[in-house]
Backbone as a chain_set.jsonl record, in Angstrom:
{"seq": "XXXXXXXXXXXXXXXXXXXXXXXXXXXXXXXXXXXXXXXXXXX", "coords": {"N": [[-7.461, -0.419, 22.749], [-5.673, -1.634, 25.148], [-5.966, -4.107, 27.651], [-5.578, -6.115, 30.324], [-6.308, -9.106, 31.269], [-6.506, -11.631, 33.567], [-3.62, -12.929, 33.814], [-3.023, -12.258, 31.063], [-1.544, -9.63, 28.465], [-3.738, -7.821, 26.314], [-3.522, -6.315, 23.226], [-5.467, -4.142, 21.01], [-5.008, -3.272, 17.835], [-5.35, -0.687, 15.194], [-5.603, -0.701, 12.018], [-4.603, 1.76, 9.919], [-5.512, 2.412, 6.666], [-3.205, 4.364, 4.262], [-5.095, 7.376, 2.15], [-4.037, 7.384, -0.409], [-2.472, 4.658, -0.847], [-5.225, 3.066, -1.004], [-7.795, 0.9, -2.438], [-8.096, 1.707, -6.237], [-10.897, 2.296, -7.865], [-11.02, 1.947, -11.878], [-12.254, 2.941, -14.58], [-13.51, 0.361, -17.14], [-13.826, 1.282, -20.62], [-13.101, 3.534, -22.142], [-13.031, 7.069, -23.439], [-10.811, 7.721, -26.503], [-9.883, 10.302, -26.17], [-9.152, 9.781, -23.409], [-7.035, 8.152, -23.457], [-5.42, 8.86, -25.206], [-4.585, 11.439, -23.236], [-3.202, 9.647, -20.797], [-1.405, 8.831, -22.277], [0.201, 11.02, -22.969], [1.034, 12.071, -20.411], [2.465, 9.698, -19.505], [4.848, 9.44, -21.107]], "CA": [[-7.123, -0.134, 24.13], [-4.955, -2.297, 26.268], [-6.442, -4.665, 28.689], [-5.129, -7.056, 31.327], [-6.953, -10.408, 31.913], [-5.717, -13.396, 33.882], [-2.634, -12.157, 33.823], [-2.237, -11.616, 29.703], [-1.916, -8.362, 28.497], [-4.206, -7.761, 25.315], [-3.419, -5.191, 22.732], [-5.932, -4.282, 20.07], [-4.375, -2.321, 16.52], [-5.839, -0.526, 14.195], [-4.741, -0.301, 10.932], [-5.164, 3.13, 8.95], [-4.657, 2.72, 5.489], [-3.89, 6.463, 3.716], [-5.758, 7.576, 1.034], [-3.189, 6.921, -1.606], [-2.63, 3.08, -0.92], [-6.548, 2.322, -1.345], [-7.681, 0.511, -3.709], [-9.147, 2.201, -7.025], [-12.03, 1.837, -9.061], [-10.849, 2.51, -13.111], [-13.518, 2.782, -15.123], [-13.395, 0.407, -18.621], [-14.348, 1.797, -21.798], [-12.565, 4.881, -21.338], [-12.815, 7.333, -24.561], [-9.792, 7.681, -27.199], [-8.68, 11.009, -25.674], [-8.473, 9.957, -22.12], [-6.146, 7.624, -23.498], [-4.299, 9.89, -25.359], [-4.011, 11.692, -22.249], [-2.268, 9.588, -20.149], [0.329, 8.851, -23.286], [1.307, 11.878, -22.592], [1.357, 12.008, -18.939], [3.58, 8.613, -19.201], [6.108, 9.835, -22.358]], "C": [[-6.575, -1.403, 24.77], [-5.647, -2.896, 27.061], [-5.63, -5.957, 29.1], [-6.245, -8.042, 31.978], [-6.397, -11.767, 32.368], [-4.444, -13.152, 33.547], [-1.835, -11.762, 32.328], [-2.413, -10.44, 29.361], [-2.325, -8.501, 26.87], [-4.045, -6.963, 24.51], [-4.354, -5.234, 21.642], [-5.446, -2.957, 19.014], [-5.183, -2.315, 15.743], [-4.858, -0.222, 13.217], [-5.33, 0.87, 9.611], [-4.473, 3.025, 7.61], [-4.664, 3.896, 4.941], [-4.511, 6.197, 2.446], [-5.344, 6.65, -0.43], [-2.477, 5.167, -1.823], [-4.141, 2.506, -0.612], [-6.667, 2.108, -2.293], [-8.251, 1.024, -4.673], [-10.055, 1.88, -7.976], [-11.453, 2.33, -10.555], [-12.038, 2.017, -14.246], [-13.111, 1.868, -16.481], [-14.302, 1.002, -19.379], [-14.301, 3.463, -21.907], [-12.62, 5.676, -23.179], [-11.435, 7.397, -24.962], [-9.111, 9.074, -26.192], [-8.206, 10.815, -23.914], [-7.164, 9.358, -22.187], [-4.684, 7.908, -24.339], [-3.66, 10.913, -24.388], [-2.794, 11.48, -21.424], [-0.805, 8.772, -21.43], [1.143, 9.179, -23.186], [1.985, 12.38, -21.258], [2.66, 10.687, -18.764], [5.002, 9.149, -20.159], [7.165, 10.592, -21.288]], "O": [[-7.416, -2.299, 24.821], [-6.375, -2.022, 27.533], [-5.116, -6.708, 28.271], [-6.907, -7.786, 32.984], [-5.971, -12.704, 31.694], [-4.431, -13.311, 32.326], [-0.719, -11.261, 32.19], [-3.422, -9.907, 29.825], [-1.566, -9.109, 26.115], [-4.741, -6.091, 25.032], [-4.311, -6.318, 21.061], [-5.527, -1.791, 19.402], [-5.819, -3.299, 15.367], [-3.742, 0.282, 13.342], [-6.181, 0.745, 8.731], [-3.318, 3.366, 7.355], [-5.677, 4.595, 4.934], [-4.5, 5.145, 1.807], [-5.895, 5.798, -1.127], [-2.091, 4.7, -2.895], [-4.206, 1.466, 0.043], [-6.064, 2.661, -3.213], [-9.437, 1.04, -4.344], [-9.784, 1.109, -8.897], [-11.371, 3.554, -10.45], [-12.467, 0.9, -14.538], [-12.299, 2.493, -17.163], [-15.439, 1.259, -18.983], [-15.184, 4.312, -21.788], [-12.292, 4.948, -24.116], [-10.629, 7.186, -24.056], [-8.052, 8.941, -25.578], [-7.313, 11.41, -23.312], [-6.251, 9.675, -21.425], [-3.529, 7.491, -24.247], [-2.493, 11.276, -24.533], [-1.84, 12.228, -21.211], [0.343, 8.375, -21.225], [2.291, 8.734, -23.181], [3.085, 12.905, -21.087], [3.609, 10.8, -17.989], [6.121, 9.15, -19.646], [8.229, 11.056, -21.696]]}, "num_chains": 1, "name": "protein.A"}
């Protein structure tokens, strides 16, 4: 919210990051087929 003191005007911003630019947790020690998975998800 906006405020005016002594004659500066203050602005305070929030910043919403979305879902999809947070940061993620990836688990190590992932089994063989998850990683055959995304093989095929990347090919």
């Amino acid at each position: 919210a906006p405020s005016l003191e002594n004659g500066l005007l203050n602005i305070e911003l929030v910043r919403e990051v979305p879902e999809a630019l947070k940061p993620r947790k990836i688990e190590i020690g992932a089994t063989d087929s998850n990683v055959q998975r995304l093989e095929k998800v990347a090919a």
